[in-house]
C-alpha positions as CSV (number, residue, x, y, z in Angstrom):
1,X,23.2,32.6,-0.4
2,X,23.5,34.2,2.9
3,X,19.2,32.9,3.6
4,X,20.8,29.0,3.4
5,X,23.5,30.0,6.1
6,X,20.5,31.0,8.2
7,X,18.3,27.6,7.5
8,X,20.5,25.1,8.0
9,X,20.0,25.0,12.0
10,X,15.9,25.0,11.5
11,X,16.3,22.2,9.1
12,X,19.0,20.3,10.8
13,X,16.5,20.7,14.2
14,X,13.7,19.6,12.3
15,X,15.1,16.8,10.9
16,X,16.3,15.1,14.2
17,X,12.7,15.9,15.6
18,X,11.3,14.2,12.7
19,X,13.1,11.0,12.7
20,X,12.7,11.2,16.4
21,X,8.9,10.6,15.8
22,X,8.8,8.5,13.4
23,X,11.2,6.6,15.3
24,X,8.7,6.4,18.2
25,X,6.3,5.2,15.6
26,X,8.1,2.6,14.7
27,X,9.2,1.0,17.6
28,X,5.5,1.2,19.1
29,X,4.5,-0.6,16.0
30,X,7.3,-3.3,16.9
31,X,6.0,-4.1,20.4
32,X,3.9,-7.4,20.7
33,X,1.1,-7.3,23.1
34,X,-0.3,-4.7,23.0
35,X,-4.3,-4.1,21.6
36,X,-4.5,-2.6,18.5
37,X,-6.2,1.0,19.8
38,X,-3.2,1.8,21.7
39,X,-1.1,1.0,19.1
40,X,-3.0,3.1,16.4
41,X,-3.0,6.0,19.1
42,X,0.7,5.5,19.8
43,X,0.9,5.6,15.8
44,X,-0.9,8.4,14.8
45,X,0.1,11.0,17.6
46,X,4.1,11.0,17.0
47,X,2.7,11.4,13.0
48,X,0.8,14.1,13.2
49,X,3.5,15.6,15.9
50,X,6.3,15.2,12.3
51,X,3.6,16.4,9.9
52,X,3.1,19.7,12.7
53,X,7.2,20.1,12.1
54,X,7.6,20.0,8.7
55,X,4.4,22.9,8.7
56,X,7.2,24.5,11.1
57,X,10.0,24.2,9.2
58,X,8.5,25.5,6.0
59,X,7.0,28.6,8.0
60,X,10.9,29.0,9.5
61,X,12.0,28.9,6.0
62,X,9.4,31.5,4.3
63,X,10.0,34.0,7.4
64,X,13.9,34.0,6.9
65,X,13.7,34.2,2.8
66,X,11.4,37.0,4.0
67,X,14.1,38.5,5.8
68,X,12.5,37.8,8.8
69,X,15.3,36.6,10.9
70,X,14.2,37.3,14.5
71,X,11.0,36.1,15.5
72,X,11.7,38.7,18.1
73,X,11.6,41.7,17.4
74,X,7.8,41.1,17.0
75,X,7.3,41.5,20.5
C-alpha cells in the first residue's frame, strides 16, 4: 500500500503531460490551411513524445515497486 502513496505524483504528472500532447495533436489536426506534411509532422511528433511517457511512467512505476525510490542515490 505504501508503493501507491509513492506513484500517484508520477502518474498524476504523466497524465497531464499526456493529455497535453495529445491535446497539441488535436488542435494541429483542427487548423485549416495548412499542407498535409506539416500536419502529419505536427501529428506524429507530440504522439510519439505521449507514447515516450507512458514508457516513463511504467519504468517510474517498476523502480518504486522495486523499492527504488530515489533515482538518486545512483549517482
Amino acid at each position: 500500500m505504501n508503493h501507491w502513496k509513492k506513484m500517484i505524483a508520477p502518474i498524476v504528472v504523466a497524465l497531464i503531460i499526456i493529455l497535453y500532447y495529445v491535446g497539441i495533436a488535436v488542435f494541429f489536426v483542427k487548423i485549416p490551411g495548412i499542407s498535409a506534411v506539416i500536419k502529419i509532422l505536427m501529428v506524429v511528433i507530440p504522439l510519439v513524445l505521449a507514447v515516450v511517457m507512458v514508457g516513463v511512467l511504467i519504468s517510474r512505476i517498476k523502480e518504486i515497486q522495486g523499492g527504488e525510490e530515489d533515482d538518486l542515490s545512483q549517482y
